[in-house]
N, C-alpha and C positions, 0 to 999 in steps of 0.2 A: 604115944607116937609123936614122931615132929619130924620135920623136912629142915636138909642142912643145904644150904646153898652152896656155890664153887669154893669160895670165899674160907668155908666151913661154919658160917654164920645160921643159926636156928632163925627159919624163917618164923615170922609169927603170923598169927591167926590175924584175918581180917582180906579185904580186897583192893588190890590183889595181896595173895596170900596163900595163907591155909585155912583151910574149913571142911569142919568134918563131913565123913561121908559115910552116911549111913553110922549102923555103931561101933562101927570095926575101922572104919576107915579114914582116913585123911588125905583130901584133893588138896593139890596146889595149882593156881592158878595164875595166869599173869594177863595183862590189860598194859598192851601197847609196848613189848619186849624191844629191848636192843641188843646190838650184836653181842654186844658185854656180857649180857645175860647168859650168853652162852657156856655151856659147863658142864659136869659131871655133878645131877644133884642126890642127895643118898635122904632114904626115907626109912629112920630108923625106932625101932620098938625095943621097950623094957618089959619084959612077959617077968610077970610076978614081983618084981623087981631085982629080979637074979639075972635071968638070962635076956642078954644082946642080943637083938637081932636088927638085921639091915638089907639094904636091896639097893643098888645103883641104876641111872636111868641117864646120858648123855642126852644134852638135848640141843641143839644147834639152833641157834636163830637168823634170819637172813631179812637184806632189805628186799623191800617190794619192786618191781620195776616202777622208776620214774623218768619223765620227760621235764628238761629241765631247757628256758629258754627256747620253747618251740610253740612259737603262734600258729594256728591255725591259715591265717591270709598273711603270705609276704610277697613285697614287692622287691623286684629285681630294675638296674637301669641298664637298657642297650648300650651297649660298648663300654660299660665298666664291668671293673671285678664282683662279681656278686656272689654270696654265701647266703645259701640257704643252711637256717639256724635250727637245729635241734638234739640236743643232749642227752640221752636216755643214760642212765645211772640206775643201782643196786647192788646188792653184794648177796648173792657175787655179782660180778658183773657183768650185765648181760651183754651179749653177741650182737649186735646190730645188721640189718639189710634194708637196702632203700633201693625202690621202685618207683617207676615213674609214668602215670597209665597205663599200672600193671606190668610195665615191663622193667626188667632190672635192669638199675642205671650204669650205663656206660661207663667205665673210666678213661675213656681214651680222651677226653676235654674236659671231665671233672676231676676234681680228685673229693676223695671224700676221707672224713676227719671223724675225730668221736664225739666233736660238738657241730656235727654237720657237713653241707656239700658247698665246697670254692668253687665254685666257674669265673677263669681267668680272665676271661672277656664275654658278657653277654650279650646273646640275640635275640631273636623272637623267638627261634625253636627250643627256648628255655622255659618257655612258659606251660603250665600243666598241674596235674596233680601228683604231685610227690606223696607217698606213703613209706616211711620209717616205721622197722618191725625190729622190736628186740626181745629176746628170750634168752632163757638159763636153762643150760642143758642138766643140771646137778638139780633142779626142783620142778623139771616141765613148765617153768611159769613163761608165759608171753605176751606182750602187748604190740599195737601198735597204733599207728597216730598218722592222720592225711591232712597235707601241708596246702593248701591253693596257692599256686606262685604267678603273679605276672610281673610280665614284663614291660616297665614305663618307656617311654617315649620321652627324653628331656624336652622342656620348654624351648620353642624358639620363634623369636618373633620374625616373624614375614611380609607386616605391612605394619608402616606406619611413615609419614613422611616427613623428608626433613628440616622443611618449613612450611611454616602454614602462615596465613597473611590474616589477617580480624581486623575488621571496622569496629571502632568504638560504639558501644552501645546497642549493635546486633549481637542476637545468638547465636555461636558457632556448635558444631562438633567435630570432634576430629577422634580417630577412629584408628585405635592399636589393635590387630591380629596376628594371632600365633596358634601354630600348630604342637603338637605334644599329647601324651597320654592324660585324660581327663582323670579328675578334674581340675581345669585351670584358674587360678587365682590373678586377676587383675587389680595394679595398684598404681593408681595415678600420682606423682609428687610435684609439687609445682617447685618453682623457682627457690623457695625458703623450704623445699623440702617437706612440707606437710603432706599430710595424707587427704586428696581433694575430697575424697568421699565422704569426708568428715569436716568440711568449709561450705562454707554457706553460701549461694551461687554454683556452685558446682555438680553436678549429678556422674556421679560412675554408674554405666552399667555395661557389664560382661565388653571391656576393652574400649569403649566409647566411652569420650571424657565430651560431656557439654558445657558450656561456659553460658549460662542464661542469660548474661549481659555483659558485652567486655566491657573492660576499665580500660581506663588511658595508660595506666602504667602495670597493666598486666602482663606485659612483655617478658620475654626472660626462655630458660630452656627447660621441658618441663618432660618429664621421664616416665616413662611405661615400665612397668615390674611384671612378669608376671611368671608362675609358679606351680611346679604341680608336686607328688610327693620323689618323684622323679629327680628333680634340681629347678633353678630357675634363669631368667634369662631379662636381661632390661636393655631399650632403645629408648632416644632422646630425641624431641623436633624442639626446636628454635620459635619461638612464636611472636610473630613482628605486628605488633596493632596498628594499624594506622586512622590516624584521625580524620574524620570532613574536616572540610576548610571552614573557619566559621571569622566573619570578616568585625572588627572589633570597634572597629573607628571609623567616620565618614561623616566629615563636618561640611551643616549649610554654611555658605557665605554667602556676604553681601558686601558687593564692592563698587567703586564710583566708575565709570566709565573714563579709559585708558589707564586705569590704575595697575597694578597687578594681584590676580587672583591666583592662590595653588591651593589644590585640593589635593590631601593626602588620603588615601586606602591604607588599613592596618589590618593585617589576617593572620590567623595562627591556622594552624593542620599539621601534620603527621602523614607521607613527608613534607614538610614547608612548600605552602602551594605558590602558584606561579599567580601573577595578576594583571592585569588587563582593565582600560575602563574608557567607556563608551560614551559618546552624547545620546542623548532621546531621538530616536527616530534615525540614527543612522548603524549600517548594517556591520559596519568595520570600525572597530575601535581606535584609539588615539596612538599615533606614533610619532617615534623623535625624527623630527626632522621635517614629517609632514605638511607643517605649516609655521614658519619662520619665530612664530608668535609664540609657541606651545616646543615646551621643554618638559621632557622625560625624564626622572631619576628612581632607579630601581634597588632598595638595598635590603639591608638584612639588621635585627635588632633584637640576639638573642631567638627566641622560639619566635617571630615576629617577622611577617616579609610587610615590607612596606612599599607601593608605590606611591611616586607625590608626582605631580603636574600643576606646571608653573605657566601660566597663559600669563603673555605680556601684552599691554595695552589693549584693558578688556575692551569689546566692544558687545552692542547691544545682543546683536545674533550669539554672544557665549552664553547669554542668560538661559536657564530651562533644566532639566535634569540629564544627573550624568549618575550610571550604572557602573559600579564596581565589580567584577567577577571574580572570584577565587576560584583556582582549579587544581587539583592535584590528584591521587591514583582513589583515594575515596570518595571521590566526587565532586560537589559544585554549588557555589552558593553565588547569589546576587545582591547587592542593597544600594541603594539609590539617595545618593544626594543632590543637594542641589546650589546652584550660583544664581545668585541675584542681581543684576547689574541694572547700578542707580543710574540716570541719564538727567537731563535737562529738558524743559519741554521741545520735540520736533511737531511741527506744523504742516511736514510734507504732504499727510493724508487729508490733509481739506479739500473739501470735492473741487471745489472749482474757486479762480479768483476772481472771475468775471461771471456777472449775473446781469440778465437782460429782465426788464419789467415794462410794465405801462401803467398807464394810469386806470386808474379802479383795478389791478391784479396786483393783491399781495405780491410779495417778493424773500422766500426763506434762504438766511445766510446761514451756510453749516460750515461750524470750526470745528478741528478734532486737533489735541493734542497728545500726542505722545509723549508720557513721561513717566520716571518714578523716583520718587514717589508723586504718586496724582497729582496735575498742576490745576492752580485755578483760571478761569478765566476773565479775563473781562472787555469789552466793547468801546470802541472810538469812534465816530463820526465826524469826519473831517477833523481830525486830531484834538477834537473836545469827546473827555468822557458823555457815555449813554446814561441819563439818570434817569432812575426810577421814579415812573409815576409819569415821563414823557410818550403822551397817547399818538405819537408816532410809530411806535416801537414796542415789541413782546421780545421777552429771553425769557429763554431755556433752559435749564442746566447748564452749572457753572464750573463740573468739574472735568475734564478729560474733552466732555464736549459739551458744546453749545449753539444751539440756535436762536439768531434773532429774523423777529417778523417784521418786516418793515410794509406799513400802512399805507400804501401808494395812494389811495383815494383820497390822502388830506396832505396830498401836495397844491393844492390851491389853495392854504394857506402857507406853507413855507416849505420849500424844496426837498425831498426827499435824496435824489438822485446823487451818488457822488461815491467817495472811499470811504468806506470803513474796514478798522482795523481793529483786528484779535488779536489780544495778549494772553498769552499762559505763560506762571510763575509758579514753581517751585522750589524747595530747598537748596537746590543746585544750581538755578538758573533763571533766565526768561526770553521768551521770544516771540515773535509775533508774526501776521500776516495780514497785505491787507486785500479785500475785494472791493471790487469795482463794479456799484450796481449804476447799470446805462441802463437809459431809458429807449427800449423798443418801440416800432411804429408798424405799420401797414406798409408795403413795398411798393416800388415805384412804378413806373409803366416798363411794361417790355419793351424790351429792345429794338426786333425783329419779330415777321411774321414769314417764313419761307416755306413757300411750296414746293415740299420735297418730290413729290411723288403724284402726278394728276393722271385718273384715267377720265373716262367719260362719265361716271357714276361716282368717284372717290377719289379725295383729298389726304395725301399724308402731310403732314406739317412736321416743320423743324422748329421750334419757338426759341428765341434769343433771349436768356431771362434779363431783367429787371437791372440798371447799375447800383440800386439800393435795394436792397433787400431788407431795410427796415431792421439790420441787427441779428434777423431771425431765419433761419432758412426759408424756402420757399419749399410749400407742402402742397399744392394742386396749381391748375389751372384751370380758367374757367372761358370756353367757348361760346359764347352766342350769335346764331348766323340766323338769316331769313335769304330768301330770296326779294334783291332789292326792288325789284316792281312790286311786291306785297307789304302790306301795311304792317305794322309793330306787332303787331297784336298772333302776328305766325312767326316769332321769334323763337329757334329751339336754344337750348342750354344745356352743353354739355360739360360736365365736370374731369377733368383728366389728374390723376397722381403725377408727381413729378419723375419725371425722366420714363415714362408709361409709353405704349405708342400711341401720337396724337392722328386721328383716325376719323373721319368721315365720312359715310355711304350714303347712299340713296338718294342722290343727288341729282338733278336733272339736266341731259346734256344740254348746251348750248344757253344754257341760263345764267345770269349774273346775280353772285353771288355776293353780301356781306358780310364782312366776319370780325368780331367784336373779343381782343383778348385782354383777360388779367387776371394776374399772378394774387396769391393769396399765403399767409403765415399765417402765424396763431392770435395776430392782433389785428388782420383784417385784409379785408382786398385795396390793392391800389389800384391806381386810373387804368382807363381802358384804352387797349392801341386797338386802331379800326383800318383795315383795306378790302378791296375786294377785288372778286376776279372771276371773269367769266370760262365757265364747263365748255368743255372742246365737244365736238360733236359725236355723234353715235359711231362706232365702230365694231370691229369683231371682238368675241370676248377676251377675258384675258387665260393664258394657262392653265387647265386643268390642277391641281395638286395632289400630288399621288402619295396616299398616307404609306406603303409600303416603303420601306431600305430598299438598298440597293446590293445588289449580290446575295437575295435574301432566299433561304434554301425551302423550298416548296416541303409539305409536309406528306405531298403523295408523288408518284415517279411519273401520274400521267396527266394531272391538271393540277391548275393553280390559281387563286382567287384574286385580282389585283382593286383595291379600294383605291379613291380618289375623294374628295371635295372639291365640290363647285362653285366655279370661279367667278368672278364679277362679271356677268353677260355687257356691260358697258353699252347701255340706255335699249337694246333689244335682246330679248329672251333667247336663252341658250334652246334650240331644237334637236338636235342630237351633239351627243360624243362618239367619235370616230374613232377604231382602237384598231393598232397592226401591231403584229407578233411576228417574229422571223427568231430563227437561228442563231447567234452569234458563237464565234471561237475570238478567245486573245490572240493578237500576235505584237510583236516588237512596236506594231504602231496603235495599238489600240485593240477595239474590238472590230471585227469583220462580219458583216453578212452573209451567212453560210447558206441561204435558199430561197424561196420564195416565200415573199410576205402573204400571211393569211388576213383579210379586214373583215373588220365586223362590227355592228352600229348597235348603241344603246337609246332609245326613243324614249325607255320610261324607268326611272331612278326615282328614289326619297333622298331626303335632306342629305344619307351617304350614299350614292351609285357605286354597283360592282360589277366586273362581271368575272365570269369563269373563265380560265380557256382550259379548252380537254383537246385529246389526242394528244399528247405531248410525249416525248421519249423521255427515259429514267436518264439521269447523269447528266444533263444536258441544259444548256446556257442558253437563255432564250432573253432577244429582247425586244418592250414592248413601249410604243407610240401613242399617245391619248391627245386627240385634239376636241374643241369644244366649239361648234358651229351653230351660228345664229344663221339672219338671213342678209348679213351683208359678207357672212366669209366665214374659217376656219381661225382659230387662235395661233398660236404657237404652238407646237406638240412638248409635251411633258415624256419626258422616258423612263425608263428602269429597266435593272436588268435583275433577271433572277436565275435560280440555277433549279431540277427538279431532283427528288431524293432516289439515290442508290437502294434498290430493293429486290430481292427473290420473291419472282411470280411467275402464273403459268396465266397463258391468256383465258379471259372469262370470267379470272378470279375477281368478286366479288368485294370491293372494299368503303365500306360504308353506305351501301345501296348502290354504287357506282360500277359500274363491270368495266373492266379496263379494255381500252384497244389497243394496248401496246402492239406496234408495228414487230418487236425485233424480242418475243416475248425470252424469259430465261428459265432453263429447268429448273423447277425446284427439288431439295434433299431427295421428299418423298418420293419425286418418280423415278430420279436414278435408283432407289433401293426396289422399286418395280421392277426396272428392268433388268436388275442385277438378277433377280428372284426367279424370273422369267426362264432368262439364259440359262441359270443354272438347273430347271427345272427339265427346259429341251436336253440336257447333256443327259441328265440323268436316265430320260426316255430312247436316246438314245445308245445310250451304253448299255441299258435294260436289252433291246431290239437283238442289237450285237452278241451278247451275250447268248440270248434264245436260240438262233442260229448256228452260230459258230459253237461256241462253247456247250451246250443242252443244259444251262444255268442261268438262272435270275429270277424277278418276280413273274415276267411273262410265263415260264417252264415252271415254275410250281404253281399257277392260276391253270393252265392246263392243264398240267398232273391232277390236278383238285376236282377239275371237274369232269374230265375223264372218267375218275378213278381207276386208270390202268396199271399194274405193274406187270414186272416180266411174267409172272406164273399166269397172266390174265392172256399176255399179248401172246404167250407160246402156244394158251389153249385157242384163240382167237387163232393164229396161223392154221392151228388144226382142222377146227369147223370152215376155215373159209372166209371167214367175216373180219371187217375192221371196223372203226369209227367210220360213221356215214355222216354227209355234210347235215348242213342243216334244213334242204330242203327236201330231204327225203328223198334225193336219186339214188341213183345206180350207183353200187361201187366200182370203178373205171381206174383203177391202183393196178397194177403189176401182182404178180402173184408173192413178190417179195416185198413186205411192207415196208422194208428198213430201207430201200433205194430211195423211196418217195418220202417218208417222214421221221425225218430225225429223230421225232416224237420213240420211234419205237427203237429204237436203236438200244441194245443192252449194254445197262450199265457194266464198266471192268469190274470186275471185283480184286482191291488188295488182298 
């Protein structure tokens, strides 16, 4: 037996093939057939080797269904054409149906193809799960296959802007966002195009580009990419660095005085800053024009602004420092140079040119010279050099300053007294000064002795000083008096400061006095002037002195304390102070007395006597009279006016122990709000009353109600019986037989 294929070719034994079957038989088999195979195969036997025999068997081969070009997950983009991709093939060829969340898809916006579904234009309502079914009606075969489709969102960027400003050497970020279907790919390029996320300094993360430290020439246009499977989209910012001002140059000088000095400022920054520059210690910087001397020029030198300032004919007051300022949008720097201006020694600061001395009192000459560089000094004595080792003489320091000592005490060997002159020399100069030590004395006699001022007890004097004052001011005077019938030996001595007031008490009247003056400096007293003069006789004392002001505002509105000191009784004892207080008002001529004087006597006072006065009215200008009476008369009166304080009281009140009598007293807050309270209280009672009566309503008609306890059903059975309320002392009811004539009380309420 053997199998002959389409062809007529004898298949052979093996796999695939033929192989027997069983002992009679012969399978053919095949492993992975094509269409080709397809045929009429004949499976033919030789019985004995005579007889033919054969058997035909057609047998048809077909392909399987396959999906060709169909992924599982596809993306679609909004508002383009999108194809959804998938092929199903076999042979025959199967039938194809596409569904979409189970439902069959539309063609009225898609069309659909045998390698899948166009959508013309896509939207969101495109997105879902597509299922593709193909089957073969001629073998029942079928498959089918589920698509996931979305639909992207193209990239597009919505934030980023389109300059950004950077100071050198800060870390910025600046910050690209965009919207679109996830997920989004961000790609920073700088200026040369690379990729920042791969430069060193740079960090990308998710549209934020940070720059860890600007450079100076980081500037440039620098591009945002960003991407999804969608499409992608790119925006550019401009990125302007700018630099602090950083100042480069700023030279000391040193120049000679009226020379000319310029000091130039040199500054770089980004943008080119502006400059500006200051003395030390003043609040407004230097401008052209300012001061005739000082010239401004401001320019430019490449990346370089430069100011220069040109002072002409320096003088001393330019020396010291001067502040350069650089300013521009990064900020602000300052540095400090400085001008030295050299001079010649000046001699102005020497304390003094004239020095007073005496004999036995040292006498120190101080020279100061000003100069630079440091001058030296040196010493003249009557226009011969001071030499060293001359026990006349000490010096001091010999640079900038010096002092010499000069030995007054050993002018009884050879004259000290006279000029001497100071020399300072240095590199630029020399100068000199000279002092004049005079020799001081003791002062002369005064002049005058005038008695300014004579009571019966005391002496003021005027003293006339001295026509020599010995050089020296005159620092005291010295008084010594006795009464001239007593011997020396009751001489007082009184010492007075200059220009003090010269002042004598306790004097006795009608006695003759001597009085011994002289003037004193710091080198001694001079001679004494001598007169004398006889004390006038006893009389009345002198004016009270009232420590109070005048117009002075009392601190209560019904008395007032007025103090005095007591006055020089003038040779008998003061007995009383005599005191009147009256009224006053101003008018066009003065003050006026407006009543009767009230008097009243003080008999017994300490070193300060006071007295009170009370009863007084608030607001009111009072004024008061103080006389001082011995026993030959009254003084002169002392006055003062005072005024008492404005104040809310009620009389009786109480202030500091003192209880007021104010005549004209004034209500205070509290008791008008009494008698507000009052009033309002009588209304109340009476509108209550009114009420009761008239209307059978208020608190009085439900206090009665209450305690009654009547109502109608009470009062109708009460008319029954006979009975009503009975007074309160238990009479007789003497009412009418109708209770409602006589008491309101019973009167039935209407009913609504």
């Amino acid at each position: 037996m053997k199998w002959i294929n389409p062809r007529g070719e004898i298949i052979p034994f093996g796999t695939p093939g033929v192989k027997e079957f069983g002992n009679s038989g012969l399978k053919l088999s095949f492993v992975d057939p094509k269409i080709e195979d397809s045929g009429v195969y004949k499976c033919t036997a030789l019985y004995s080797n005579t007889q033919t025999m054969e058997v035909q068997v057609d047998i048809s081969f077909f392909d399987d269904i396959q999906f060709e070009d169909c992924a599982e997950l596809q993306n679609l983009v909004e508002g383009k054409e999108g194809k959804i991709n998938c092929k199903p093939h076999g042979n025959p060829q199967p039938s194809i149906n596409w569904e979409k969340n189970k439902q069959k898809v539309k063609t009225d916006r898609v069309s659909i193809t045998p390698a899948g579904i166009v959508i013309p234009k896509v939207s969101a309502e495109d997105a879902g799960i597509y299922t593709v079914e193909a089957f073969v009606f001629d073998t029942g075969r079928n498959k089918y296959k589920n698509i996931t489709v979305n639909v992207l969102t193209p990239p597009r960027i919505i934030e980023i802007p389109e300059e950004f400003v950077a100071i050198q050497g800060e870390e910025y970020t600046i910050t690209c966002r965009a919207d679109g279907s996830n997920p989004l790919t961000y790609t920073w390029l700088d200026p040369q195009l690379r990729d920042l996320s791969t430069v060193e300094g740079f960090r990308v993360n998710e549209g934020m580009l940070t720059i860890l430290r600007v450079d100076r020439h980081a500037g440039g246009e620098y591009k945002c990419k960003v991407k999804n499977p969608a499409d992608e989209d790119e925006a550019s910012v401009v990125l302007t660095v700018q630099v602090r001002p950083s100042i480069v140059q700023l030279d000391n000088l040193t120049k000679e005085e009226g020379k000319v000095a310029t000091i130039e400022c040199k500054a770089d920054g980004v943008p080119v800053p502006s400059l500006t520059i200051r003395k030390d210690n003043a609040y407004h910087p230097l401008q052209d024009g300012e001061d005739d001397r000082i010239e401004i020029e401001e320019l430019d030198a490449g990346e370089y602004r430069i100011l220069r300032v040109r002072i002409i004919n320096v003088k001393r007051q330019d020396d010291g420092l001067y502040f350069c300022k650089a300013s521009n949008a990064a900020g602000e720097t300052e540095r400090a140079g400085h001008i030295e201006v050299q001079y010649r020694p000046d001699m102005s600061l020497t304390p003094a040119t004239v020095v007073k001395a005496w004999s036995g009192k040292p006498a120190n000459l101080s020279c100061i010279a000003q100069a630079n560089p440091n001058a030296t000094i040196t010493w003249k004595f009557q226009n011969e050099p001071i030499e060293i080792g001359d026990d006349r003489f000490q010096i001091q320091g010999t640079v900038s300053y010096s002092s010499l000592l000069v030995l007054t005490e050993n002018r009884a060997q050879y004259d000290v007294f006279g000029v001497y002159t100071c020399e300072a020399k240095n590199g630029l100069g020399d100068n000199f000064t000279n002092i004049n030590l005079e020799e001081a004395t003791a002062p002369g006699q005064v002049t005058q002795i005038v008695f300014d001022k004579v009571t019966s007890t005391t002496i003021t004097f005027r003293l006339m000083g001295p026509g020599n004052t010995g050089g020296l001011p005159i620092t005291h005077y010295i008084m010594k008096y006795k009464n001239a019938n007593e011997p020396d030996h009751t001489t007082t001595t009184v010492e007075w400061i200059k220009d003090a007031p010269y002042i004598l008490s306790d004097l006795k009247p009608r006695a003759k006095y001597q009085f011994r003056v002289t003037a004193r400096n710091v080198v001694g007293e001079g001679p004494e002037k001598t007169t004398e003069y006889i004390m006038p006789e006893e009389t009345v004392p002198e004016p009270p002195i009232i420590v109070t002001e005048q117009e002075t505002v009392s601190s209560y509105p019904d008395r007032f304390e007025v103090r005095w000191d007591v006055p020089n009784d003038n040779g008998e004892p003061i007995n009383h102070f005599e005191i009147r207080f009256f009224k006053v008002e101003r008018d066009i001529k003065g003050w006026v007395q407006m009543d009767k004087a009230v008097e009243r006597s003080v008999r017994n006072w300490e070193s300060k006597p006071a007295f009170e006065l009370s009863g007084l009215h608030p607001d009111t200008y009072y004024k008061i009279e103080i006389r001082a009476n011995n026993k030959i008369g009254n003084s002169l009166p002392e006055t003062v006016i005072f005024k008492t304080r404005t104040v809310f009281t009620i009389p009786g009140e109480v202030n500091n122990g003192h209880i007021s009598t104010l005549d004209e007293p004034v209500v205070s807050l509290p008791i008008i709000i009494a008698i507000v309270l009052v009033a309002l209280f009588v209304t109340l009672v009476i509108l209550d009353v009114t009420c009761f009566f008239r209307f059978h309503c208020g608190l009085l008609y439900l206090m009665r109600y209450r305690t009654c306890g009547r109502t109608p059903e009470k009062i109708q059975k009460s008319l029954e019986d006979g009975r009503a309320c009975k007074n309160q002392n238990n009479g007789r009811d003497r009412r009418s037989n109708n209770p409602y004539e006589e008491d309101p009380m019973l009167q039935l309420p209407t009913r609504a």
